[in-house]
C-alpha positions in Angstrom: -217.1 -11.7 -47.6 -214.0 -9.7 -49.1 -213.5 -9.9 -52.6 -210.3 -11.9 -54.3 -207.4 -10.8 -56.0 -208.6 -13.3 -59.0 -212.0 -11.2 -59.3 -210.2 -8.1 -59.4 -207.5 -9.2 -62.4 -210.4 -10.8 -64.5 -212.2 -7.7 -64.4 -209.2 -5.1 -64.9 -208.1 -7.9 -67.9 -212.0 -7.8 -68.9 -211.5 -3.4 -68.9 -207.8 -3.6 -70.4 -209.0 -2.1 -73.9 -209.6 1.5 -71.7 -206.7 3.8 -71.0 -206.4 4.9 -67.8 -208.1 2.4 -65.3 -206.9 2.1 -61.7 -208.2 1.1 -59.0 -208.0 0.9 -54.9 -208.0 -1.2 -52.1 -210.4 -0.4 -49.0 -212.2 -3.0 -46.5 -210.8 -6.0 -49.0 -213.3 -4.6 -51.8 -211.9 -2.3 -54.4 -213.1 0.7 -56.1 -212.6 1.5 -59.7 -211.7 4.3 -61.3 -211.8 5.3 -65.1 -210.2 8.4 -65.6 -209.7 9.5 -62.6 -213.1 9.5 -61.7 -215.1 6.7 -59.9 -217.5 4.4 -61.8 -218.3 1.3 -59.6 -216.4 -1.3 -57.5 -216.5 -5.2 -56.9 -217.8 -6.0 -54.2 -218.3 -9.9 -52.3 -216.8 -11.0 -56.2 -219.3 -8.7 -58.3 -218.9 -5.9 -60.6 -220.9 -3.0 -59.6 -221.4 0.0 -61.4 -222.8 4.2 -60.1 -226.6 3.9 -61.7 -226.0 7.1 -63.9 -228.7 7.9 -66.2 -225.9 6.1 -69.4 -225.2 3.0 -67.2 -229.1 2.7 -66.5 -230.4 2.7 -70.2 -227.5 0.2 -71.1 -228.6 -2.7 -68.9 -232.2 -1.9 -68.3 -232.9 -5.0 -66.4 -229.9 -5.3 -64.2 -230.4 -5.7 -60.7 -229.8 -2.7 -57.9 -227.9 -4.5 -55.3 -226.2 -2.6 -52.0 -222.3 -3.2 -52.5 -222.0 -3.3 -48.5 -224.7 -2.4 -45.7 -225.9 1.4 -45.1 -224.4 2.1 -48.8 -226.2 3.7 -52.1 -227.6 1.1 -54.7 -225.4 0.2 -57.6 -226.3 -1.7 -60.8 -224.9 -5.2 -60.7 -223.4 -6.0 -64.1 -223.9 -9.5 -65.6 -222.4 -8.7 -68.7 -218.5 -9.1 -67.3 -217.4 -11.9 -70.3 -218.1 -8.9 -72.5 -215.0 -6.8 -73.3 -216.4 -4.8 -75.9 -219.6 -3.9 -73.9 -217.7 -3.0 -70.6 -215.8 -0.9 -73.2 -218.9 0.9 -74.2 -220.0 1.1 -70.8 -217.3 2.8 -69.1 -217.1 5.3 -71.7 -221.0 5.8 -72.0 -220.7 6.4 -68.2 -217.5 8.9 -67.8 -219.8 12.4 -68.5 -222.1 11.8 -66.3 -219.7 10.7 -63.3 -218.6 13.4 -60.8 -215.3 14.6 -60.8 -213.4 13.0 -57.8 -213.0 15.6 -55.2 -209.3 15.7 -54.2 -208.3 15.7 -50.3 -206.7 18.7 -48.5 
């Protein structure tokens, strides 16, 4: 099941207190990016987020869910009505994310 275009504007609306999110189209999901650099997607209409060490100790008992079959685990976050906490998220998250390797 793709994702919809609603999903994807409550969450960017949800994020619109950060500078510099983006995001991209691929297999109707979509990746998003915070600064350039990648920090989770939605996937099948949930927000998932890279399980760095920040992201991890934020939401302790948020679920590991597979964003699509044969891909890495990703935190599932519940806390989406939350502006302020996606807020502190994100940021918490950016130093430990890997800087997006740019193609040749």
């Amino acid at each position: 099941m793709a994702s919809t275009k609603e999903y994807l504007d409550f969450i960017l609306e949800q994020l619109s207190e950060l500078d510099e999110i983006s995001y991209r189209a691929m297999m109707g999901e979509y990746i998003i990016y915070y600064r350039g650099k990648i920090v989770g997607g939605i996937y099948d209409d949930r927000f998932l987020v890279k399980p760095v060490k920040s992201a991890v100790a934020m939401m302790p008992e948020a679920d590991l869910e597979l964003p699509y079959e044969g891909s890495k685990e990703m935190l599932l976050v519940d806390n989406v009505e939350n502006k302020e906490f996606l807020r502190d998220l994100l940021e918490a998250m950016y130093g430990e994310l890997p800087v997006v390797k740019k193609k040749k």
